[in-house]
VEXRODO-943821 format. One record per residue (C-alpha): residue in one letter; residue number from 0; x, y, z. Coordinates in nm, 3 decimals, m for minus. Each point is the difference from the previous one (the first is absolute). Last residue first. Layout:
! residues N
{node "A",NUM,{X,Y,Z}} ...
***
This chain:
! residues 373
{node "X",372,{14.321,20.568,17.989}} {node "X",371,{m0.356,m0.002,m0.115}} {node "X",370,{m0.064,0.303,0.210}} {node "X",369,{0.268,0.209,m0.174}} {node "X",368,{m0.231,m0.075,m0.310}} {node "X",367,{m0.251,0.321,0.120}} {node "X",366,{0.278,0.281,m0.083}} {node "X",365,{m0.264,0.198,m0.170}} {node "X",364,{m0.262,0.003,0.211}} {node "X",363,{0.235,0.116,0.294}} {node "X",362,{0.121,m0.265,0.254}} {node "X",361,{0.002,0.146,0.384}} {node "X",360,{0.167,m0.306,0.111}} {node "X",359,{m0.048,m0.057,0.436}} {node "X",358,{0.162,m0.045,0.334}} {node "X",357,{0.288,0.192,m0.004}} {node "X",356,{m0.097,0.246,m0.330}} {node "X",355,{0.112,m0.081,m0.366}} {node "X",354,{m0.104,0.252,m0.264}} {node "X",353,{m0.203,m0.031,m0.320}} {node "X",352,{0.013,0.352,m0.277}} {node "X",351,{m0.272,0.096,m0.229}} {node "X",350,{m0.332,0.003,0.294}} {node "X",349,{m0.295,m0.178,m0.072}} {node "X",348,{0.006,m0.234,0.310}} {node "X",347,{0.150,m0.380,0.002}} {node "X",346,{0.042,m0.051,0.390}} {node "X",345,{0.216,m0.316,0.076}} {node "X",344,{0.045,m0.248,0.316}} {node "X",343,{0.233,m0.268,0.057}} {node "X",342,{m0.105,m0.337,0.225}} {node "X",341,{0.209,m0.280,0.023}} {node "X",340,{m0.194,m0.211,0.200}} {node "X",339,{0.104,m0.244,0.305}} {node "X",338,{m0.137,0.252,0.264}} {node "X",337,{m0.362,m0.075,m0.079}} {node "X",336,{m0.225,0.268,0.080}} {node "X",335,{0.287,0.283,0.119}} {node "X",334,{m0.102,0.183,m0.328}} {node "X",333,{m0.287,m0.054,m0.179}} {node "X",332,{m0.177,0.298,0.052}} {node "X",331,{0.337,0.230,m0.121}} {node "X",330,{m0.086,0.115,m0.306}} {node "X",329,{m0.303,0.133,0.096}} {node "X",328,{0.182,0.240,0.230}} {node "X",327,{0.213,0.151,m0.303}} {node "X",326,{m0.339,0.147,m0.191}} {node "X",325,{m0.108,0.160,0.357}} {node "X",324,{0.344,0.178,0.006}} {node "X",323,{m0.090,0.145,m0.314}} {node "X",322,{0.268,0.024,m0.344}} {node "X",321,{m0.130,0.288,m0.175}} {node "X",320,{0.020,m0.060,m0.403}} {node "X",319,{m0.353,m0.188,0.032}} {node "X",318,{m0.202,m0.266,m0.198}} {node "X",317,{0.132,m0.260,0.274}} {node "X",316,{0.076,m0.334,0.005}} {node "X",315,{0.131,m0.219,0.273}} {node "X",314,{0.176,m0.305,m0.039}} {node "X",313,{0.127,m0.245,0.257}} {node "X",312,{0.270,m0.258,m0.138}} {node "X",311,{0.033,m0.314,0.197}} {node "X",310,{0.306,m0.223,0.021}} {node "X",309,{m0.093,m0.368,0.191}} {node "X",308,{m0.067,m0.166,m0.376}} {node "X",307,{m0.073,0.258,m0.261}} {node "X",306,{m0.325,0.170,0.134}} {node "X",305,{m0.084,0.364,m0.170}} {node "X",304,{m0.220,0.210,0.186}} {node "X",303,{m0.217,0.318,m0.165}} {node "X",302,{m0.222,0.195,0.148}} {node "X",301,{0.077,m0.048,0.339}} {node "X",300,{m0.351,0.095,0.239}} {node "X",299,{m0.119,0.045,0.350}} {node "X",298,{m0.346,0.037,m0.103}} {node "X",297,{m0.168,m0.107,0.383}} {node "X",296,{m0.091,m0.364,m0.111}} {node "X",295,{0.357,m0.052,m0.170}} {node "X",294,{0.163,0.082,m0.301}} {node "X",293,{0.282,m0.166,m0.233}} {node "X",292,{0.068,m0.001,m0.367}} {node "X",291,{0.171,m0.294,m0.196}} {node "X",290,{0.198,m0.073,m0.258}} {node "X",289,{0.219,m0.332,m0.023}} {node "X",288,{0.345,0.036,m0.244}} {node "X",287,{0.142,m0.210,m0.311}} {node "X",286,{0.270,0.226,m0.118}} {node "X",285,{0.125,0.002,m0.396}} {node "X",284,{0.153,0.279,m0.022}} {node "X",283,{m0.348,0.169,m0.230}} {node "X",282,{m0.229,m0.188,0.246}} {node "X",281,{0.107,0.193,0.336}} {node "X",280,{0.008,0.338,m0.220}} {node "X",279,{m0.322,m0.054,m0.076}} {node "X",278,{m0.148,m0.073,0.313}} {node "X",277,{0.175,0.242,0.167}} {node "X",276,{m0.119,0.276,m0.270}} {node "X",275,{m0.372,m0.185,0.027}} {node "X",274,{m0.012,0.120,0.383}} {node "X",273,{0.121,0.312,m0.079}} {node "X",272,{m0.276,0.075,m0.244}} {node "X",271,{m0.251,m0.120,0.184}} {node "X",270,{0.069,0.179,0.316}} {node "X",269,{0.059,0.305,m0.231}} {node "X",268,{m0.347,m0.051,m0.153}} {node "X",267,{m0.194,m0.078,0.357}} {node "X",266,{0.155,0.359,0.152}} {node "X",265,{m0.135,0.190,m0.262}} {node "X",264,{m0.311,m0.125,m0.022}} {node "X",263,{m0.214,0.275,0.139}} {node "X",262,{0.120,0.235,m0.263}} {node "X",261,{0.190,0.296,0.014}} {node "X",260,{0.339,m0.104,m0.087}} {node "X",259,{m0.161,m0.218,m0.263}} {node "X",258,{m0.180,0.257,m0.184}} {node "X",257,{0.294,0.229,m0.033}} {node "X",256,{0.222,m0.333,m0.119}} {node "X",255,{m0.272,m0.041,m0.299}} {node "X",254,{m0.228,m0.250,m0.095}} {node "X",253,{m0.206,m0.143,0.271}} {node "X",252,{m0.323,m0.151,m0.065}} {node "X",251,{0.020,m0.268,0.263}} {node "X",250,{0.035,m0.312,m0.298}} {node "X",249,{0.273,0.209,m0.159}} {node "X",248,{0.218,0.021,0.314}} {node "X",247,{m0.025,m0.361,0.024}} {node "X",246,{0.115,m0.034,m0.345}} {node "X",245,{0.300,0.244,0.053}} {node "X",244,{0.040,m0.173,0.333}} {node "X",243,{0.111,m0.370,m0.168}} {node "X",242,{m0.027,m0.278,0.204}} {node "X",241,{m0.322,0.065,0.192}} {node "X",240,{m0.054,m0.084,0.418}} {node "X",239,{m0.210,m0.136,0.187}} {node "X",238,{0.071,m0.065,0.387}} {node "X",237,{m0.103,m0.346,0.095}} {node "X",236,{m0.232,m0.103,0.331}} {node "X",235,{0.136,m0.149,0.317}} {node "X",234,{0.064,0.359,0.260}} {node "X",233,{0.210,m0.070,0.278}} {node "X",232,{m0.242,m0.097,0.366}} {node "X",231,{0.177,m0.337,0.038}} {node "X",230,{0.348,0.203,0.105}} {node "X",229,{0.353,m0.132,m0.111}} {node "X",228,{m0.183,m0.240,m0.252}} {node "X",227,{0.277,0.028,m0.250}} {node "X",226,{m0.210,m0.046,m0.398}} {node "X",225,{0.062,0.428,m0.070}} {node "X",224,{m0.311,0.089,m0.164}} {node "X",223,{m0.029,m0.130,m0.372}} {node "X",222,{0.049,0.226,m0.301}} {node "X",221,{m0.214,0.003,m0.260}} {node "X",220,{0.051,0.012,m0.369}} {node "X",219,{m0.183,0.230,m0.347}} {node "X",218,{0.046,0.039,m0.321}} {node "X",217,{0.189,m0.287,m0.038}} {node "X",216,{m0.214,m0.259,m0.252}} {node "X",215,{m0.036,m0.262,0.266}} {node "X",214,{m0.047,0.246,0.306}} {node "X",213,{m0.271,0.215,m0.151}} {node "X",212,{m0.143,m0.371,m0.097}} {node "X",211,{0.043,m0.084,0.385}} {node "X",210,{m0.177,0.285,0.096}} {node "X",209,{m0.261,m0.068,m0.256}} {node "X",208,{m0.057,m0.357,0.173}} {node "X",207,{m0.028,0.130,0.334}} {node "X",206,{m0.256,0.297,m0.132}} {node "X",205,{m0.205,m0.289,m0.152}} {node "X",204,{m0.003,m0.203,0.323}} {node "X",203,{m0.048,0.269,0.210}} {node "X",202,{m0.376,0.044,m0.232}} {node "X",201,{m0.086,0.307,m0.188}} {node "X",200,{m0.122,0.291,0.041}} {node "X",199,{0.219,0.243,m0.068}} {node "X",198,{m0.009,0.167,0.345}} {node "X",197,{m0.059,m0.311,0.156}} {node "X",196,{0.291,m0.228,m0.140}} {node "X",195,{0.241,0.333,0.116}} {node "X",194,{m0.097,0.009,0.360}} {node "X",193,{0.033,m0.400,0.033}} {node "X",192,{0.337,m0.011,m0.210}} {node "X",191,{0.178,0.260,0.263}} {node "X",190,{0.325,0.015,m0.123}} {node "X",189,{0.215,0.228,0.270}} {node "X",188,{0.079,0.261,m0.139}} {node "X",187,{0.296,0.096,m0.244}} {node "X",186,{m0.246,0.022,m0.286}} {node "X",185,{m0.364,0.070,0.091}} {node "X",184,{m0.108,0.222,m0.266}} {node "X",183,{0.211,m0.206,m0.256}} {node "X",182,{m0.186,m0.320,0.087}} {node "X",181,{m0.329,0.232,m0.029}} {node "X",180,{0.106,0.086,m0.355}} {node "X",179,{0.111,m0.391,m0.094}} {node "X",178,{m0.365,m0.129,0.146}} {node "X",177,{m0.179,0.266,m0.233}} {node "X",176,{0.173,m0.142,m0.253}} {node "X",175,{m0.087,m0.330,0.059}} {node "X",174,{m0.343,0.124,0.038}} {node "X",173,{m0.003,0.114,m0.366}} {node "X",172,{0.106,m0.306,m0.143}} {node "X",171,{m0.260,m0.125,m0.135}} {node "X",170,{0.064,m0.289,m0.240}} {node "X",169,{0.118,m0.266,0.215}} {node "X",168,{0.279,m0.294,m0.018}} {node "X",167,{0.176,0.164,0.267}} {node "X",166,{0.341,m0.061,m0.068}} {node "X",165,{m0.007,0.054,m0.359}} {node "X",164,{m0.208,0.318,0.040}} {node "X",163,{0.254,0.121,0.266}} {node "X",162,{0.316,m0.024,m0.215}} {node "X",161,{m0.112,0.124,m0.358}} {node "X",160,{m0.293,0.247,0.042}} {node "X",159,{0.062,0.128,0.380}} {node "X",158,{0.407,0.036,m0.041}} {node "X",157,{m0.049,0.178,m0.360}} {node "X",156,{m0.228,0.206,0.172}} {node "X",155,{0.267,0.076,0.306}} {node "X",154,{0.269,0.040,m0.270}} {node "X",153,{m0.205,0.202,m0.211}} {node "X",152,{m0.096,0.216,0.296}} {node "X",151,{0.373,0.006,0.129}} {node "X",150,{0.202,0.154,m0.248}} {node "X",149,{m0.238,0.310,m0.136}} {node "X",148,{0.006,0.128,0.369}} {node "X",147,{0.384,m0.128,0.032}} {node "X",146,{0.104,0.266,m0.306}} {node "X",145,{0.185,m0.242,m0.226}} {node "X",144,{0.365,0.068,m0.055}} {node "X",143,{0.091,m0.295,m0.190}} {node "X",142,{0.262,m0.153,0.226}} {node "X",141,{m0.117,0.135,0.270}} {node "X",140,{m0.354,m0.102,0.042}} {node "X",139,{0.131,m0.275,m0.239}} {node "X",138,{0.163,m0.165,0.333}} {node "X",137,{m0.251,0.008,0.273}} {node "X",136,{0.090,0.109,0.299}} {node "X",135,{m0.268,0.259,0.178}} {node "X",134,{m0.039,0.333,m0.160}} {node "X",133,{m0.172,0.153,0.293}} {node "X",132,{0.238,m0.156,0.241}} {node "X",131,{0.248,0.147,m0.198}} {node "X",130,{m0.105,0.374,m0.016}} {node "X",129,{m0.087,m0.051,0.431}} {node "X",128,{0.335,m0.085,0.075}} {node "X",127,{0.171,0.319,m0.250}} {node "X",126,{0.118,m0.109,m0.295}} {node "X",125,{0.369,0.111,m0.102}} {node "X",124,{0.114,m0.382,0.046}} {node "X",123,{m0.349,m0.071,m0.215}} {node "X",122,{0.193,0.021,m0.363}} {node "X",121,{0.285,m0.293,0.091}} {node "X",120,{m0.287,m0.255,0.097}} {node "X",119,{0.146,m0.315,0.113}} {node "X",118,{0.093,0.158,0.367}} {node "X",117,{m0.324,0.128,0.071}} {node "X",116,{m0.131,m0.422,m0.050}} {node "X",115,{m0.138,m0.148,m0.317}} {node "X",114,{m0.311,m0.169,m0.036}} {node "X",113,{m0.002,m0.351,0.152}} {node "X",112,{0.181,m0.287,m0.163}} {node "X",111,{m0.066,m0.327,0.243}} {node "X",110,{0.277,m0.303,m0.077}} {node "X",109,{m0.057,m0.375,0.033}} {node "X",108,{0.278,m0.234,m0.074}} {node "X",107,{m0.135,m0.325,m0.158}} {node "X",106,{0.108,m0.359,0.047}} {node "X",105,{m0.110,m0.125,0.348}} {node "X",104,{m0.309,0.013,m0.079}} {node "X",103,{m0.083,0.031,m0.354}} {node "X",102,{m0.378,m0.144,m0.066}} {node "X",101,{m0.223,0.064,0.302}} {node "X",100,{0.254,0.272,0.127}} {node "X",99,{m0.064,0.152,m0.387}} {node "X",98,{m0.390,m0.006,0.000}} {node "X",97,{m0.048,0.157,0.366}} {node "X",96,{0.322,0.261,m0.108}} {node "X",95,{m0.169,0.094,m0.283}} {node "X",94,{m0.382,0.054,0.099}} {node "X",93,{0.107,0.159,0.338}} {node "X",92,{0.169,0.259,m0.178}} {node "X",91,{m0.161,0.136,m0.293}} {node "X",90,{0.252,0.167,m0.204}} {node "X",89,{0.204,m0.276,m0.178}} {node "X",88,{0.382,m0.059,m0.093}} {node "X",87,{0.162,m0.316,m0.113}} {node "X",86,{0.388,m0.045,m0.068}} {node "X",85,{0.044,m0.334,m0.111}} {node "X",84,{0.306,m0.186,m0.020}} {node "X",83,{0.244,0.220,0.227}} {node "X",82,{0.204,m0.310,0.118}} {node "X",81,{0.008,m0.301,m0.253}} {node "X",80,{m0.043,m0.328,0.183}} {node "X",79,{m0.161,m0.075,m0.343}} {node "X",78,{m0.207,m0.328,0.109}} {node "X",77,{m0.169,0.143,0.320}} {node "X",76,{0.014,0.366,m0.178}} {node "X",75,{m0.245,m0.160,m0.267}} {node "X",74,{m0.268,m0.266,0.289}} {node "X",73,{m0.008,0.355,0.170}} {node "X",72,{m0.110,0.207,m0.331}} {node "X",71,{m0.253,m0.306,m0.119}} {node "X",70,{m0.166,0.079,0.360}} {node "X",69,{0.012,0.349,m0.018}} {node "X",68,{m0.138,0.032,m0.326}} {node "X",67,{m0.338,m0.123,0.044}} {node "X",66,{m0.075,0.314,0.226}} {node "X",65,{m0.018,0.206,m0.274}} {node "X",64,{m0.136,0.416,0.077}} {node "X",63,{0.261,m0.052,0.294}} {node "X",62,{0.258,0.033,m0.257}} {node "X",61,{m0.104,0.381,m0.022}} {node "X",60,{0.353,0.034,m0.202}} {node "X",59,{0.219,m0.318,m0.123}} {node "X",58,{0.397,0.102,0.006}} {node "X",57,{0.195,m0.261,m0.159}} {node "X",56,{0.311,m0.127,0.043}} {node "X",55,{m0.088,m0.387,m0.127}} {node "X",54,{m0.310,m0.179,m0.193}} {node "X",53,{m0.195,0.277,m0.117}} {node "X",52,{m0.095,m0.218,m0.332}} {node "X",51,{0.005,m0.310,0.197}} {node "X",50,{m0.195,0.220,0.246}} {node "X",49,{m0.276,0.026,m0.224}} {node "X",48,{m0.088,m0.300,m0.133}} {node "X",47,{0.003,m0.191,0.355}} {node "X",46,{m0.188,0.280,0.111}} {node "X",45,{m0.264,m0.036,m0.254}} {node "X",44,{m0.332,0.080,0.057}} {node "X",43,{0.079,0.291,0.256}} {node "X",42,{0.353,0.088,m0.092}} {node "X",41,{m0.113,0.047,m0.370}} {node "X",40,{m0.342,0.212,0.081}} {node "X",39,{0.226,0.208,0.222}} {node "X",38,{0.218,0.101,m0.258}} {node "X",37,{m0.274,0.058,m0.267}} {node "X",36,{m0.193,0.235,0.262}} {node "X",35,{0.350,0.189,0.101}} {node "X",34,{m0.072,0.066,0.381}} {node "X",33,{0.224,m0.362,0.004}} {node "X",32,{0.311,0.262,m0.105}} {node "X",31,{0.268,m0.153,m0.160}} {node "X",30,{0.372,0.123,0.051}} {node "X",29,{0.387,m0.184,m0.148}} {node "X",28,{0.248,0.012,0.219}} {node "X",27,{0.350,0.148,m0.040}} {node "X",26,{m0.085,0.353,0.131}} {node "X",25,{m0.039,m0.154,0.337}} {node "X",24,{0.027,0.232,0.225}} {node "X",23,{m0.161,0.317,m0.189}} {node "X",22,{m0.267,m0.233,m0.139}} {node "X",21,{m0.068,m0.105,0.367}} {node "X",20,{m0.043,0.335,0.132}} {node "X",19,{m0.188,0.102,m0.325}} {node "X",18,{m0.295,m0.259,0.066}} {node "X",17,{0.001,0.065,0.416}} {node "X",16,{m0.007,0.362,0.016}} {node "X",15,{m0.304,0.095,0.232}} {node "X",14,{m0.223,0.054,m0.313}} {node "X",13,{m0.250,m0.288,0.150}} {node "X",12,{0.063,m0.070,0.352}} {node "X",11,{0.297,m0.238,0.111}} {node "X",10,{0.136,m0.342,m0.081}} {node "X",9,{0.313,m0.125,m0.165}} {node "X",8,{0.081,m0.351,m0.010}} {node "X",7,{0.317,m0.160,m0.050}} {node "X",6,{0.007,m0.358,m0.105}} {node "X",5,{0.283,m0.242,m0.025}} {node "X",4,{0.228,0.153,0.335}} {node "X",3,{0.329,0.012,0.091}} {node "X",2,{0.169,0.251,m0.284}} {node "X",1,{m0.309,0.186,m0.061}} {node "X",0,{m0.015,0.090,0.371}} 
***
């Protein structure tokens, strides 16, 4: 995309990747960091100043900290022509892509780094399901060897001090915390920002507004029923889901594999976890899919369904090495509703080893890409 494009951009949560990605690929340009106080002080006063200095292959981190930039980078890579100009990366998504469509339509290819997938991470192929959802997907986890309990509360704190305080503007941030644990609690349910507004106490259009600043920083995403109207009785309220399962298993209290075998939210983490493995591995070749989950008035229910066009992928996910007959029937709801869709249908269970029946994909945990095929 460097070859057809003046501006890359690289978003994804903080630590997902993003800064050494981009050094690795382009080894050639020369880095500043706008998290640097001096750095950001320069772009802000004096963008002009500044990106005559930076003026061409350069990678400019947290560029959404300087808005002023993108417009004196669009009138540059109008003039240059020069493909792979400006790489840009940033970790608070709604912030940098609302400032860079304003600015660089048209001349920017956007790309979203999420923590690495089973199949990045040579140490976890002797994990077991539960060891890696534990440890979640974040790169100096691994690369450093850090224990995930003494991983996540500094990154969660870290999160709350720098990210959220910016965002919110406030000083207490003790609810907003509060409002991240019961977000965890209710993971892959249906988001219920009434239930949740009164048992923090605040109003639905605070809660809204946090949800969306889970959303812009990616801790957290929902996913949106299936939009078909085959039956007026389907469900119309998001899923919510996190993007990392080491930090969601962090917010529950859960810190070993014994205690998540047992535990009441076993069946939520390996939703999650297979649900961000698709996602993923989707985003990692480059595939722009629609996610959605489907359930009706009586709790028929898909768990997963991916929409490309008329072809339909139905996903089921199960925290279970026994494949159920009961776990195949869901598959099947939509079938026979619209005779023009491609539908194919995939179990993901916890078992080592995926197998292809008639009707159906029984994909193991750790053979997830096959459905990005």
């Amino acid at each position: 995309m460097a070859d057809k494009f003046p501006v890359l951009v690289f978003t994804g949560p903080r630590q997902s990747g993003k800064t050494t990605l981009s050094q690795l690929i382009f080894p050639e340009y020369r880095y500043v960091s706008l998290e640097n106080p001096d750095n950001l002080e320069f772009a802000q006063n004096d963008p002009n100043g500044f990106l005559k200095i930076y003026d061409k292959y350069v990678i400019i981190d947290e560029a959404q900290n300087a808005p002023q930039l993108f417009s004196y980078i669009q009138q540059i890579v109008d003039e240059s022509g020069v493909s792979g100009h400006y790489i840009l990366s940033g970790s608070q998504n709604y912030l940098m892509l609302e400032k860079i469509t304003q600015s660089l339509a048209g001349r920017v290819y956007l790309m979203e780094l999420l923590p690495l997938c089973f199949s990045e991470i040579e140490t976890v192929k002797k994990q077991d399901a539960y060891t890696s959802i534990i440890y979640g997907g974040y790169p100096r986890i691994y690369d450093k060897h850090i224990n995930p309990s003494d991983f996540y509360p500094s990154y969660i704190q870290t999160y709350i001090e720098r990210d959220v305080r910016t965002m919110l503007h406030v000083q207490d941030l003790s609810l907003f915390r509060k409002f991240i644990d019961l977000c965890a609690i209710h993971s892959g349910q249906i988001f219920n920002a009434n239930s949740i507004s009164k048992a923090i106490g605040v109003d639905l259009k605070t809660v809204q507004r946090w949800l969306s600043i889970l959303e812009t920083s990616y801790i957290a995403f929902t996913l949106k029923p299936w939009h078909k109207n085959f039956s007026k009785r389907i469900v119309k309220s998001p899923k919510l889901y996190f993007y990392d399962t080491g930090l969601l298993s962090y917010l529950l209290g859960i810190e070993d594999p014994e205690e998540l075998l047992t535990s009441v939210y076993k069946g939520s983490l390996f939703e999650n976890y297979a649900l961000v493995e698709i996602m993923k591995n989707h985003k990692n070749k480059g595939l722009n899919r629609n996610y959605y989950f489907w359930r009706d008035s009586n709790g028929n229910e898909i768990d997963l369904i991916i929409e490309r066009g008329l072809k339909i992928q139905c996903v089921e996910m199960k925290a279970s090495a026994t494949v159920k007959s009961e776990f195949l029937k869901s598959l099947h709801y939509l079938d026979g509703l619209d005779p023009t869709l491609q539908i194919k249908h995939y179990l993901i269970n916890t078992q080592d080893e995926s197998q292809q029946r008639t009707n159906e994909t029984i994909v193991s945990w750790k053979n997830i890409e096959v459905i990005t095929e």
